[in-house]
VEXDREN-2710 file (C-alpha; in Angstrom, 1 decimal):
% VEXDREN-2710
k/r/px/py/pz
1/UNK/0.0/0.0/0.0
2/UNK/1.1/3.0/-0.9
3/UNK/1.5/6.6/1.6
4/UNK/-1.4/8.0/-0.9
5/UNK/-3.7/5.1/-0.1
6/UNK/-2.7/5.2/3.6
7/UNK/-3.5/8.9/3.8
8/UNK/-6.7/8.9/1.9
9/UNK/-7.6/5.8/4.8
10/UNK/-6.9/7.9/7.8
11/UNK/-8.6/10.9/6.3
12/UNK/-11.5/8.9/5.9
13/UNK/-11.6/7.4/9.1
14/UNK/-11.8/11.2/11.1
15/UNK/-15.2/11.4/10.7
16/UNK/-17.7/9.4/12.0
17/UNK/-22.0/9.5/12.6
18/UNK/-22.5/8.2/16.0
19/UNK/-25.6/6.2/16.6
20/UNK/-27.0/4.7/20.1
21/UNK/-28.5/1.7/20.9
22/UNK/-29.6/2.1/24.5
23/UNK/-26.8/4.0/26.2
24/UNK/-23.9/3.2/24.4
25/UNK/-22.9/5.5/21.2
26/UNK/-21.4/3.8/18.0
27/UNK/-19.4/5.7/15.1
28/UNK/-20.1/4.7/11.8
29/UNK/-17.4/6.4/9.1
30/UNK/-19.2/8.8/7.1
31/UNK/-18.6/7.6/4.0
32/UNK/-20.2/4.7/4.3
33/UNK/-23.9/6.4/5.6
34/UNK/-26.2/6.7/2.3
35/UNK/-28.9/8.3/4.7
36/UNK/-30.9/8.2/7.6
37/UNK/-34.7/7.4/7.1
38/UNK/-37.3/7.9/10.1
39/UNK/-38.3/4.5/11.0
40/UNK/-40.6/2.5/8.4
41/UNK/-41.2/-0.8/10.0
42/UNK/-40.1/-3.8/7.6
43/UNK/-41.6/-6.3/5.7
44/UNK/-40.6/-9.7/7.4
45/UNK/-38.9/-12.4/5.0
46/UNK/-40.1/-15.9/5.7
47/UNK/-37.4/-18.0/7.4
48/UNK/-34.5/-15.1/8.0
49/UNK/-32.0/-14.7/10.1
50/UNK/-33.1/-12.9/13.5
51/UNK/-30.9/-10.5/12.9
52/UNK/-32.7/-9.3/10.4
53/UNK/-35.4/-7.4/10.9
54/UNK/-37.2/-7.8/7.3
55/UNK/-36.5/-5.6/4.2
56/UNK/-37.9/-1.7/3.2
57/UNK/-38.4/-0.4/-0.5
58/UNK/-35.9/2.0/-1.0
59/UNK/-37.1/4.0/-3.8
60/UNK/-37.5/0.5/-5.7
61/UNK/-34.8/-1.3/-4.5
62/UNK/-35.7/-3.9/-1.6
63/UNK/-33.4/-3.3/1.3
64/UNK/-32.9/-5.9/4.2
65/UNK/-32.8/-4.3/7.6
66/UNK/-29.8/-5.6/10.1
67/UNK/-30.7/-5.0/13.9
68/UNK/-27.7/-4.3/14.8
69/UNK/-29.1/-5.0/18.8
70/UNK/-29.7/-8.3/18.1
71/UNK/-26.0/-8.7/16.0
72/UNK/-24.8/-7.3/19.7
73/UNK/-26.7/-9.6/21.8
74/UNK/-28.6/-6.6/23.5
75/UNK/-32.2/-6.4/24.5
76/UNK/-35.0/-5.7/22.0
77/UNK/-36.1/-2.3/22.3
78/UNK/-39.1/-1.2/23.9
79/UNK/-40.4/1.0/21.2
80/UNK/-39.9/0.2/17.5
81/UNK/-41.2/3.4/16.2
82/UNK/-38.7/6.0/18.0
83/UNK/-35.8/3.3/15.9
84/UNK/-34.0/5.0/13.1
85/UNK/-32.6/3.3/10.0
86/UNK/-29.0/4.2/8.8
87/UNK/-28.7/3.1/5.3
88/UNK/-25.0/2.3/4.6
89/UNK/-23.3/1.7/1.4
90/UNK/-20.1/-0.5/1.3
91/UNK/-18.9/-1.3/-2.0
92/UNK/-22.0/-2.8/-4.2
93/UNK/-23.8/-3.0/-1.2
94/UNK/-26.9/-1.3/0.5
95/UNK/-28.1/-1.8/3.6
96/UNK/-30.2/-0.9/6.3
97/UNK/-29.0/-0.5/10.3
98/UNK/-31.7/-0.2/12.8
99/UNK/-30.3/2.0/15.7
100/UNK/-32.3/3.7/18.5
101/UNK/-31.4/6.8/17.2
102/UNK/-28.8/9.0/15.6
103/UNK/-26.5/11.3/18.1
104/UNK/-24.4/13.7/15.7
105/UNK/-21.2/13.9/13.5
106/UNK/-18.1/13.6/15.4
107/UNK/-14.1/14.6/14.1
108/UNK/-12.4/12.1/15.8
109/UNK/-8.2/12.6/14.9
110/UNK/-7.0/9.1/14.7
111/UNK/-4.9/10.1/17.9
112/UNK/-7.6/9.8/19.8
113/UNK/-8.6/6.4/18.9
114/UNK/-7.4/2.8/20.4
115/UNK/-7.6/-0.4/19.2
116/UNK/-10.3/-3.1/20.4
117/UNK/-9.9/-4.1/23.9
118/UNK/-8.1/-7.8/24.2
119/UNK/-10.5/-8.9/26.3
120/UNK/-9.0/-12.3/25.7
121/UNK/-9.6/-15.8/24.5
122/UNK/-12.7/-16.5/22.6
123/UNK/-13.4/-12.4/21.9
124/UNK/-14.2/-11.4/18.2
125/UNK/-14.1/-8.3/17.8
126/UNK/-14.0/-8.4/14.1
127/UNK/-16.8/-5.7/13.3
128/UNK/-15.0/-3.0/15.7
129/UNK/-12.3/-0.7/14.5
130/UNK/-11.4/0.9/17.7
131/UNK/-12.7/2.9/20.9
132/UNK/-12.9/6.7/20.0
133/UNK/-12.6/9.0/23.3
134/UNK/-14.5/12.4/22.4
135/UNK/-14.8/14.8/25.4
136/UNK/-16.3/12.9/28.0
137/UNK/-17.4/9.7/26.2
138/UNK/-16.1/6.9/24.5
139/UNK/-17.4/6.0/21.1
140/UNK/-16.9/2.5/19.7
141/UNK/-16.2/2.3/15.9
142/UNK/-17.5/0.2/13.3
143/UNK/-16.3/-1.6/10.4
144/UNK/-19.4/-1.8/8.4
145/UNK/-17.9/-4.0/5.5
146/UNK/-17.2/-6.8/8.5
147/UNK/-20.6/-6.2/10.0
148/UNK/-22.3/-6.8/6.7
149/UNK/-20.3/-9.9/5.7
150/UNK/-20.6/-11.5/9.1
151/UNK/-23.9/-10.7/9.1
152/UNK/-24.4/-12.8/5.1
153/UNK/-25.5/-10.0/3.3
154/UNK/-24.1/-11.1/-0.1
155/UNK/-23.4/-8.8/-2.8
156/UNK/-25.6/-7.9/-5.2
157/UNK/-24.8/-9.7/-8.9
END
């Protein structure tokens, strides 16, 4: 890899749109949110994955939903309709990330980010990038493209 490549990666790694699922904030990179769409509860697909939550027309494309709670092992939420759907593009893919909502648009300098915790043996954490510390908080990142692979989205053909 060349230092262009490696600068274009850290440039697009400063910013991030941080999500929440109950009290904890998430940062997804920017680049990789489409948009964010109130919440329009999905049609279920017979015999899917749980973590799925069904699939939305997106302007006419069918989008599957990924409950990103469930992918966590957290606790259904109470209330459905206060979720918010991040639609994410990586590569050829689009996909839909039910969140409880959507916090803001943090610049986070890759100075202030450490790697995954080694929590030790038997811990995957595959789909995070790092833990972001912004002010008071700590923000764990993303890695979308693992998240939507692990999660068997396949690309479209």
């Amino acid at each position: 890899m060349d230092e262009l490549e490696v600068q274009g990666s850290a440039q697009r790694r400063d910013q991030y749109l941080t999500v929440l699922l109950g009290q904890q904030e998430f940062g997804i990179a920017i680049l990789d949110v489409q948009e964010i769409r109130g919440w329009t509860t999905p049609t279920p697909v017979p015999n899917a994955p749980d973590r799925f939550r069904g699939v939305i027309n997106l302007r006419g494309s069918v989008v599957p939903i990924l409950d990103l709670r469930h992918l966590f092992g957290l606790p259904a939420p109470a209330d459905d309709h206060l979720s918010v759907t991040v639609i994410v593009r990586v590569g050829d893919r689009v996909i839909g990330v039910a969140v409880d909502g959507v916090s803001d648009v943090l610049d986070i300098p890759p100075s202030d980010i450490a790697p995954p915790p080694d929590i030790g043996h038997g811990y995957d954490s595959g789909g995070i990038w790092g833990i972001a510390r912004s002010n008071d908080r700590l923000v764990t990142l993303l890695v979308m493209e693992h998240l939507i692979g692990s999660a068997g989205v396949e690309s479209a053909a």
